[in-house]
N, C-alpha and C positions, 0 to 999 in steps of 0.2 A: 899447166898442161895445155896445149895446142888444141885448136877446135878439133872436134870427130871429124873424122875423113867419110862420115857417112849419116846419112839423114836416116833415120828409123822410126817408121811407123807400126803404131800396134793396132792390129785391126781386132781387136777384142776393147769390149767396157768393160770387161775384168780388175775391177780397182785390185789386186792381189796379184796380180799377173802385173800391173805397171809397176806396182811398188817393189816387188822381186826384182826389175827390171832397173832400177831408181836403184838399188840396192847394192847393183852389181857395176854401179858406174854410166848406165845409157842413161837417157833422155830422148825416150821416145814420147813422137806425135801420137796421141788416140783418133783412131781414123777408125769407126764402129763399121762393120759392114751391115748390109740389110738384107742377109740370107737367111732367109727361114727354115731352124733345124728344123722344124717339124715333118718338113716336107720328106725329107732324107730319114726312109723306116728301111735301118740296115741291122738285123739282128745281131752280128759281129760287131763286138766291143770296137775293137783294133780297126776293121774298114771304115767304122762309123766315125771315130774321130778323125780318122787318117781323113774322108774321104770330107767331113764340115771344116776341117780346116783346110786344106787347099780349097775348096768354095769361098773359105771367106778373104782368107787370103787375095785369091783372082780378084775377085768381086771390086775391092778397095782397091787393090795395084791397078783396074782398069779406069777407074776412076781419078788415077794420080798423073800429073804431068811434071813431071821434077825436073828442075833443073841441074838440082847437085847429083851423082850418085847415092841412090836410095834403098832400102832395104824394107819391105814390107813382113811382117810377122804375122801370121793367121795361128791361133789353137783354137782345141776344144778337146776338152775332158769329162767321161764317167766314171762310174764306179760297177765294174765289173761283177757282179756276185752271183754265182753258183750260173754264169753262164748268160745271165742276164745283164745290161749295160744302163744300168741308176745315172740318168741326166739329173735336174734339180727336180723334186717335189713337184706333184701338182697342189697340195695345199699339207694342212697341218698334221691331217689325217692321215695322208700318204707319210709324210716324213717319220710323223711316232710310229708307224707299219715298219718303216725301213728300219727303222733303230733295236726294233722288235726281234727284227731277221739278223740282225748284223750284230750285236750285243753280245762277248765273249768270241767271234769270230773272226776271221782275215778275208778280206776280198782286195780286187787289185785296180789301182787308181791307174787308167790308161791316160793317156792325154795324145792328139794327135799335133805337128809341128808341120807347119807349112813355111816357105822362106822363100821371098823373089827380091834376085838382086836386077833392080829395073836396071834397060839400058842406057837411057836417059843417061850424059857425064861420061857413058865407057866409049865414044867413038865411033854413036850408032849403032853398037851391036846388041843383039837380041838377046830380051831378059833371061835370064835363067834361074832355075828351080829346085828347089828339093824338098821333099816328101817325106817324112819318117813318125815312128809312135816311141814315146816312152812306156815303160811299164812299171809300178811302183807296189809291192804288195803294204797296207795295210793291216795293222794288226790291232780290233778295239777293246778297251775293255767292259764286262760283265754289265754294264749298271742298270741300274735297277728302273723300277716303273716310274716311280717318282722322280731318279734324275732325268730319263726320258723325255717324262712330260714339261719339266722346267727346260731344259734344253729346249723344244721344239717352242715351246711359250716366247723365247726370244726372239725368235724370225731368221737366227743366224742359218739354219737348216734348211728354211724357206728358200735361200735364192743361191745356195752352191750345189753343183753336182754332187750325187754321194748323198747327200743331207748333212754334210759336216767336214770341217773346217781343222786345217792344224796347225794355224796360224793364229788361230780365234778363241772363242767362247769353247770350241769344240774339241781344245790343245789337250785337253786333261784326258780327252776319251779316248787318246788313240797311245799305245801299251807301247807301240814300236813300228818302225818301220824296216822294209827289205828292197834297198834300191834309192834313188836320188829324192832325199826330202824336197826338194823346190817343184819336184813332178806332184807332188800332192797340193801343192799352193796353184798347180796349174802349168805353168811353164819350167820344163828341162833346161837348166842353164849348160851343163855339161854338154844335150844332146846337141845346142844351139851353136856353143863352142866348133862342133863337132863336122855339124854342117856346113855351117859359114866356111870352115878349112873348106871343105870342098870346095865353096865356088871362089875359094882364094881371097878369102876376106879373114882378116888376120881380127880376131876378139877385142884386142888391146886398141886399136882403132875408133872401135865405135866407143871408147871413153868418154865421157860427157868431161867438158874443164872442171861442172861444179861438182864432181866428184873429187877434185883433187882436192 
């Protein structure tokens, strides 16, 4: 296979969002950016992520001087429920709270997608942009207090959005889902597909060789 026609950076430390990414043939850069969610209190699930990942996004594409043509990746994902937007846990106590609420129920995993294709490589022209949310319902099942508290005892609940994982230790507690599995691991492969067509960047491109 021919090298990728395109450098791709992921501006997230989401080890599950590269390995998705690894998964499907890239070989992106981790490029973390240094925006602080905290700062961004938007009560909307959907502008919330929409609005951290074009931040982080920007943030690392201004920081990059490419020389190849480049593709910078920004997300972030919560867990939507009953209206409210579940980033990751503030500590143990928060998480087994969440599991409490969410036990037998469905809420829905958003994740926002940011995408700049730098102009760096295209002939001087200016980078361009797109913008979009996925939306994924979740569906968990019943468990009980005891599996709760071993679950949260692990730490895997500690550091994802939602408090749980369906890639993980947390695979058993989720009944089914409604919409693109990869959005609940964090990044929409489909919606990324989906984009990139827009800015005329064909999928099959950014193949990694070591995928072949």
């Amino acid at each position: 296979m021919a090298r990728s026609a395109y450098h791709v950076v992921l501006a997230s430390a989401s080890p599950a969002r590269l390995e998705t990414l690894r998964r499907a043939g890239l070989d992106p850069e981790v490029v973390v950016s240094s925006v602080d969610e905290a700062e961004l209190d938007v009560p909307d699930a959907k502008v919330l992520v929409r609005d951290l990942a074009a931040a982080k996004c920007r943030e690392v594409a201004a920081r990059l001087a490419p020389s190849t043509p480049t593709i910078v990746v920004g997300c972030d994902s919560v867990l939507d429920l009953d209206g409210v937007a579940l980033g990751r846990p503030r500590d143990a106590d928060d998480a087994r709270e969440r599991w409490q609420r969410l036990r037998g129920r469905s809420a829905v995993l958003v994740t926002g997608h940011c995408i700049r294709l730098l102009g760096a490589g295209h002939g001087g022209e200016p980078d361009a942009e797109r913008v979009a949310v996925a939306a994924t319902t979740v569906h968990f099942a019943d468990l009980s207090d005891t599996e709760i508290e071993a679950y949260v005892d692990t730490g895997e609940p500690l550091v994802v959005a939602g408090a749980f994982t369906i890639d993980g230790l947390g695979g058993a507690f989720v009944t089914g889902v409604e919409g693109d599995p990869h959005n609940v691991v964090g990044i929409s492969l489909p919606l990324l597909h989906d984009m990139l067509g827009e800015l005329g960047v064909q999928w099959t491109d950014l193949w990694s060789p070591l995928s072949s």
